[in-house]
C-alpha positions as CSV (number, residue, x, y, z in Angstrom):
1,X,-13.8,19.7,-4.6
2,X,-10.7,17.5,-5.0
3,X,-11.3,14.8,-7.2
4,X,-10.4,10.9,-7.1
5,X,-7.0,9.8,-8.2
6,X,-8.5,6.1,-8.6
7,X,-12.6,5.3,-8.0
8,X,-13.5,1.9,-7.9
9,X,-17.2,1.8,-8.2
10,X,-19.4,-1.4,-8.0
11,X,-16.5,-3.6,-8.3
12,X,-17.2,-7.7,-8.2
13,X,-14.6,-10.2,-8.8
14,X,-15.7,-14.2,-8.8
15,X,-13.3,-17.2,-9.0
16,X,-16.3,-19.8,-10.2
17,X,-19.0,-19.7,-7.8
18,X,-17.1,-18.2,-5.4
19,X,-17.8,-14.2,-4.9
20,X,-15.0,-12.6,-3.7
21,X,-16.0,-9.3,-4.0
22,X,-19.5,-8.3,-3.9
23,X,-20.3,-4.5,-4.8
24,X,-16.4,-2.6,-3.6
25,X,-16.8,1.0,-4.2
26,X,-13.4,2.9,-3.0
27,X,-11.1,6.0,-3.9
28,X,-8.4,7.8,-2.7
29,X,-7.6,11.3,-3.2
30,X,-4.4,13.2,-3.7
31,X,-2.5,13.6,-0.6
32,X,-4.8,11.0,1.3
33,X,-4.7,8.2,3.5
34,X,-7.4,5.7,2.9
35,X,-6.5,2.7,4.9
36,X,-9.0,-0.4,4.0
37,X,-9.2,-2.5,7.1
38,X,-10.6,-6.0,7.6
39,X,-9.8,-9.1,9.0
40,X,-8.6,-12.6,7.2
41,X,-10.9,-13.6,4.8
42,X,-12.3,-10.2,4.4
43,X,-11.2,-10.1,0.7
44,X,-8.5,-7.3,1.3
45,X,-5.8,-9.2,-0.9
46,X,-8.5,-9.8,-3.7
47,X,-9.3,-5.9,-3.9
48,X,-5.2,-5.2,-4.0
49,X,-5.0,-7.6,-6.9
50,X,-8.2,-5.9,-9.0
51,X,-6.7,-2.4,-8.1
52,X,-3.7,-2.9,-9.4
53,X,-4.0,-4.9,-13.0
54,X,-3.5,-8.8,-11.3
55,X,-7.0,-9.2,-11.7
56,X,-10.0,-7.9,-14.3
57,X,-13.0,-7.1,-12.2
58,X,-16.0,-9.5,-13.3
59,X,-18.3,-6.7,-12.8
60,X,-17.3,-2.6,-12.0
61,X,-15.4,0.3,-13.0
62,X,-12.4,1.4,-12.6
63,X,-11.4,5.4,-12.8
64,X,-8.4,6.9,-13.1
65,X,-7.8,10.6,-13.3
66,X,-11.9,10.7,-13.8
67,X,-11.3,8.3,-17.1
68,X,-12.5,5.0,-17.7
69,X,-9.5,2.6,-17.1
70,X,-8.8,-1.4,-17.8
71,X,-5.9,-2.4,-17.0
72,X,-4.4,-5.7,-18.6
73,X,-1.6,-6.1,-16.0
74,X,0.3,-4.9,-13.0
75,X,2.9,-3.4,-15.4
76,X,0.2,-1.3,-17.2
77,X,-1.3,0.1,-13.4
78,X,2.3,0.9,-12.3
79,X,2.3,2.9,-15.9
80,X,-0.6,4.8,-15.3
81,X,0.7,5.5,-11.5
82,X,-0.2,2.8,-9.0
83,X,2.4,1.1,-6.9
84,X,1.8,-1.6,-5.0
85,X,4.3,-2.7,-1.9
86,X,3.2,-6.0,-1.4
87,X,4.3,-8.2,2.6
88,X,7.2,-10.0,0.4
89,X,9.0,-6.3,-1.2
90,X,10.3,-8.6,-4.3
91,X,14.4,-7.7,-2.8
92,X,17.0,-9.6,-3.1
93,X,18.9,-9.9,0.4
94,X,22.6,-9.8,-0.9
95,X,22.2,-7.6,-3.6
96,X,22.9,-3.1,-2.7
97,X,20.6,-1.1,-1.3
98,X,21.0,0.6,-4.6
99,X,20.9,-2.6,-6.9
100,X,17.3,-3.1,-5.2
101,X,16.2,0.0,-5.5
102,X,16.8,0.7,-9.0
103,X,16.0,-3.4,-10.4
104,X,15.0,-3.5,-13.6
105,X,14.9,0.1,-14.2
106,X,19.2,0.9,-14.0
107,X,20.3,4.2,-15.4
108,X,22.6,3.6,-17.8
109,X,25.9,5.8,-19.7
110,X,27.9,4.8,-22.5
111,X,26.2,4.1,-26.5
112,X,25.0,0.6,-28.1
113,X,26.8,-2.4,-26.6
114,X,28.7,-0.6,-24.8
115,X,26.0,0.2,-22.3
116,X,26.5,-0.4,-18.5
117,X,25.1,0.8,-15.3
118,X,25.7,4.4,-14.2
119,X,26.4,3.2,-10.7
120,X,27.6,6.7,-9.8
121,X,24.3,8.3,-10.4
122,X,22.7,5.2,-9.0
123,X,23.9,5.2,-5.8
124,X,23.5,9.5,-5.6
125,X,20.2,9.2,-6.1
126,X,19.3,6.1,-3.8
127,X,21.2,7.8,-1.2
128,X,19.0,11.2,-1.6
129,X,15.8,9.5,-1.6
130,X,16.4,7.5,1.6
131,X,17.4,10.4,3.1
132,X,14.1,12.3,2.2
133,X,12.4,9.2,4.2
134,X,14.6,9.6,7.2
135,X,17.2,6.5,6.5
136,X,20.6,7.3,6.3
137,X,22.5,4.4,4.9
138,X,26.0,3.3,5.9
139,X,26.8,3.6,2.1
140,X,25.4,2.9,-1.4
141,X,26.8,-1.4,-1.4
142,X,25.3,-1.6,2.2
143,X,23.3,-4.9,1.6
144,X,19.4,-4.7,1.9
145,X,19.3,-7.5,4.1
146,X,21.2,-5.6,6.6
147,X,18.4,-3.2,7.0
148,X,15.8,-3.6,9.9
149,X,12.2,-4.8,8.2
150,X,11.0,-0.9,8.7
151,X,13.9,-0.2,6.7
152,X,13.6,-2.7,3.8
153,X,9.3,-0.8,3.4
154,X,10.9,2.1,3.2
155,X,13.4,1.3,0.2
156,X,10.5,-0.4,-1.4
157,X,8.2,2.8,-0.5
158,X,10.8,5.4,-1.9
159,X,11.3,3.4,-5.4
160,X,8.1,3.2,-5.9
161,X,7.6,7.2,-5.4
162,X,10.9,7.8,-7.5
163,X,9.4,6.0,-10.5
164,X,6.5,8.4,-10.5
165,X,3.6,6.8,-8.2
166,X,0.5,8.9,-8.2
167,X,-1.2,5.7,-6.0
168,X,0.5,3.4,-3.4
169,X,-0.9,0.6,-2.3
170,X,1.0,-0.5,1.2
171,X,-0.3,-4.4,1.7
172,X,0.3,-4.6,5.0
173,X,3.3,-2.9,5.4
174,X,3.5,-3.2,9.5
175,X,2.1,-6.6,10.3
176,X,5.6,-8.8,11.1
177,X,7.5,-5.2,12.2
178,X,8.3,-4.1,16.1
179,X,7.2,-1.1,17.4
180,X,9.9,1.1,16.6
181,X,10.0,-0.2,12.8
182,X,6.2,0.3,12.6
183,X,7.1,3.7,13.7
184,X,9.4,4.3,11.1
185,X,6.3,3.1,8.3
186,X,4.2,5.4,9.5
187,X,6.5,8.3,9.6
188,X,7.5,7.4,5.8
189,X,3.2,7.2,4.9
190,X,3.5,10.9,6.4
191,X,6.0,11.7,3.9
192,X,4.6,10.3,0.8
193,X,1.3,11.6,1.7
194,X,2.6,15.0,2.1
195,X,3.7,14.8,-1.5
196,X,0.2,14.5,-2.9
197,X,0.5,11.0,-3.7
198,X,-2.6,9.0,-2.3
199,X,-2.2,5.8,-0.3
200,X,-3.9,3.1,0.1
201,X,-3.4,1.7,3.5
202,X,-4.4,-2.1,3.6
203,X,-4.1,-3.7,7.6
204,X,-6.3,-5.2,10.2
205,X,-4.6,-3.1,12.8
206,X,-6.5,-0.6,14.1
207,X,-4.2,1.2,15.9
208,X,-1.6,1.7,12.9
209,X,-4.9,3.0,10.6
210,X,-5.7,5.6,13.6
211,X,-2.3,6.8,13.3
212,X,-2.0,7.8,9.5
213,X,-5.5,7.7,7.9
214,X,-7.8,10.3,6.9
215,X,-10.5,8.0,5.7
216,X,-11.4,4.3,6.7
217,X,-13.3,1.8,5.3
218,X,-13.9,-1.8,6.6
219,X,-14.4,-4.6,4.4
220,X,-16.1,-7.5,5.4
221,X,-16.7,-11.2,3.2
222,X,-16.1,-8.5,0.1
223,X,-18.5,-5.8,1.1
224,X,-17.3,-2.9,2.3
225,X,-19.5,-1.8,5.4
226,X,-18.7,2.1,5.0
227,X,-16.5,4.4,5.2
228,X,-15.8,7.2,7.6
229,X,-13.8,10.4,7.8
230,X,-10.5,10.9,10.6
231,X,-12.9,12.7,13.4
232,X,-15.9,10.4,12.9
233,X,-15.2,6.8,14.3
234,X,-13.4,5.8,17.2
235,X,-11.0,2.8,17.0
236,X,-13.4,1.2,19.4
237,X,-16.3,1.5,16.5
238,X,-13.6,0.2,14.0
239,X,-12.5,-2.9,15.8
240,X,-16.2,-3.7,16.4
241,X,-17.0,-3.1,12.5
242,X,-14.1,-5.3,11.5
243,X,-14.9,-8.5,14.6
244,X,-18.7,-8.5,13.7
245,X,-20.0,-6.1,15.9
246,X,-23.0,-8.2,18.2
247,X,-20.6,-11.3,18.0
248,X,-17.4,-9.0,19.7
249,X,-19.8,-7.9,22.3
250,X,-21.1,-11.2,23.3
251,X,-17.5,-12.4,23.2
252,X,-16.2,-9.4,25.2
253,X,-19.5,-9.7,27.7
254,X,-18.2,-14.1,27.9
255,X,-14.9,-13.1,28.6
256,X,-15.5,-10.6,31.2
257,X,-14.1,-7.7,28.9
258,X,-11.0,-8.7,28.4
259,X,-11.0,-8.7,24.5
C-alpha cells in the first residue's frame, strides 16, 4: 500500500477561544490529487497555514515521510518538501519571467565577491521548465506581468517543483482565472501529479475539483465531513456537503430549483 507523503491526524488550531480547527485528519499520497473543498469560513486558509509551518497546531500530528514532524516555519516545510502557491504568487510584475522564477535562490558563477548571477543558465533552465508545463515564453526578459493569470500559476507551480517539492499546496489557484486560464491550471496539476508529487488542491469549486482530484474531502466550521475516492461522489453530493446539505435543499425547493 502506498504510503502518506504528509498525514495530518487530529489536528486543532485555536486563536483564544476561537476553534478554528476542530479534529482535521488529511494526507496526500504520491502522485495524488486531494483537493480539500469548503466554502468561506470553512477554515481552508487556517489548515494551509498549519500544513505548511505558518502555524503550530494546538493539538495533532503532523507526519511526514511516516516521521513525526514540527515544523518551526514555512521555510523549514518548503525544506522538508511542501510548497505552497498561495492567491497572491509573491511576483514581482516588472521583474523576468526568469528573475521570478529563480528569486531568492539565483545560480550564481564566478568566486568570493566576485559572485553574480548566472543569467545564462538562468534563463536555460526557466525556459525548459515552462516548456514542460506547456508555456512557451516569448523569451527569458519577457516580463511576468505580461503573462495571462493561468500563466503567472504556472511559473509559480514550476518553481516550486524545480526546487524539489515532494507536496504542493495550490490555495486557490483558479478562483479570479477565465475558463481558458483555469484550463491551463488544470492541465499543469496533470503534469505535476504525473511526477509523483502529491497536491493538495484547496477550492470551493466543484467543478475544477471534479476535473483533477482523486480524493475529496469537504471541510466545514474546521471539521472535515469525510472524504471520498474519484468514482464515489457525484459533484451534486459535493456541492450539497459543502452548502449544508438540508439547508441547500430547502433553498433549492424555495427557489424553484434554480440553485
Amino acid at each position: 500500500m502506498t504510503k502518506p507523503i504528509v498525514h495530518m491526524e487530529n489536528i486543532e488550531k485555536h486563536f483564544g477561544n476561537i476553534i478554528a480547527l476542530a479534529g482535521v485528519s488529511f494526507d496526500v499520497l504520491p502522485g495524488e490529487c486531494h483537493c480539500l473543498l469548503g466554502d468561506n469560513g470553512a477554515g481552508k486558509s487556517t489548515f494551509i497555514k498549519t500544513m505548511s509551518g505558518v502555524h503550530k497546531p494546538t493539538k495533532g500530528e503532523i507526519y511526514f515521510e511516516g516521521q513525526p514532524m514540527s515544523f518551526d516555519s514555512p521555510r523549514d516545510a518548503m525544506e522538508a518538501g511542501i510548497a505552497t502557491v498561495f492567491q497572491d504568487l509573491a511576483m514581482i510584475p516588472l521583474m523576468s519571467v526568469t528573475r521570478n522564477f529563480f528569486m531568492g535562490r539565483e545560480p550564481t558563477k564566478g568566486r568570493w565577491l566576485f559572485k553574480r548571477m548566472d543569467i545564462e543558465t538562468a534563463n536555460a533552465v526557466t525556459i525548459e521548465e515552462m516548456r514542460k508545463m506547456g508555456i512557451a515564453l516569448r523569451g527569458p526578459d519577457q516580463a511576468v506581468g505580461t503573462l495571462s493569470g493561468g500563466e503567472r500559476q504556472t511559473v509559480a507551480i514550476s518553481r516550486a517543483v524545480y526546487f524539489g517539492a515532494k507536496v504542493l499546496i495550490l490555495d486557490e489557484p483558479t478562483s479570479a482565472l477565465g475558463v481558458r486560464q483555469t484550463s491551463n491550471v488544470l492541465a499543469t496539476i496533470e503534469k505535476v501529479r504525473d511526477q509523483g508529487i502529491g497536491v493538495v488542491f484547496i477550492t470551493h469549486n466543484v467543478r475544477h475539483a471534479m476535473a483533477v482530484g482523486d480524493r475529496f474531502t469537504v471541510l466545514n466550521r474546521g471539521r472535515t465531513l469525510g472524504t471520498a475516492p474519484r468514482g464515489e461522489i457525484t459533484a451534486n453530493e459535493l456541492q450539497d456537503l459543502m452548502a449544508g446539505g438540508q439547508e441547500l435543499a430547502t433553498l433549492q425547493g424555495s427557489l424553484g430549483g434554480t440553485v
